[in-house]
C-alpha positions, 0 to 999 in steps of 0.5 A, spaced: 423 187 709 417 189 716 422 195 716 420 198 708 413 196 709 412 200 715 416 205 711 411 205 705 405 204 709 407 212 713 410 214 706 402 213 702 399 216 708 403 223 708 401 225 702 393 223 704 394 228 710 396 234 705 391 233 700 385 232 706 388 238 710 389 242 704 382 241 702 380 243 709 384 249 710 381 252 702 374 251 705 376 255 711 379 260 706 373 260 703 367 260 708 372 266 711 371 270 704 363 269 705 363 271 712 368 277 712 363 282 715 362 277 722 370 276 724 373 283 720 370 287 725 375 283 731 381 282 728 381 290 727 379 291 734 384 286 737 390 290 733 387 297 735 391 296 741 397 294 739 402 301 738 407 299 734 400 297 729 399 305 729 406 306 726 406 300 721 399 302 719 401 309 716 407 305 711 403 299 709 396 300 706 391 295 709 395 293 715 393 288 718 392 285 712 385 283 715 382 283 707 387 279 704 387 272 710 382 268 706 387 269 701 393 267 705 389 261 707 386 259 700 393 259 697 396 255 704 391 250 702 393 250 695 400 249 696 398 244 702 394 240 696 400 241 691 405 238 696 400 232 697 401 230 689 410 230 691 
């Protein structure tokens, strides 16, 4: 019987931990969207020195995807909410 408490008990705090780390992980992407002039500017400069990122660069359009981070975090938020309603 202490064993399916116990049990239950870490299984109703799993999906608590989905919902509020997805919530936390959609606001990053959000504040990161509005402030994308700020950090942009680095990330390019962090993969200017990187050779492999040159021969990438003249196949893939927008490599790094440094436009496109806020929303692969806001969509990692999203699905981190929808595991929580599993």
């Amino acid at each position: 019987m202490k064993n399916k408490t116990i049990q239950s008990a870490a299984s109703g705090a799993r999906p608590l931990l989905y919902l509020v780390s997805g919530i936390v992980v959609v606001l990053t992407g959000l504040i990161g969207s509005s402030f994308g002039s700020v950090w942009s500017g680095q990330v390019y400069e962090l993969f200017a020195g990187i050779q492999i990122m040159e021969y990438i660069e003249m196949y893939v359009p927008y490599f790094p995807f440094v436009p496109f981070l806020p929303i692969f975090t806001i969509t990692l938020g999203a699905f981190l909410i929808l595991k929580s309603k599993e």
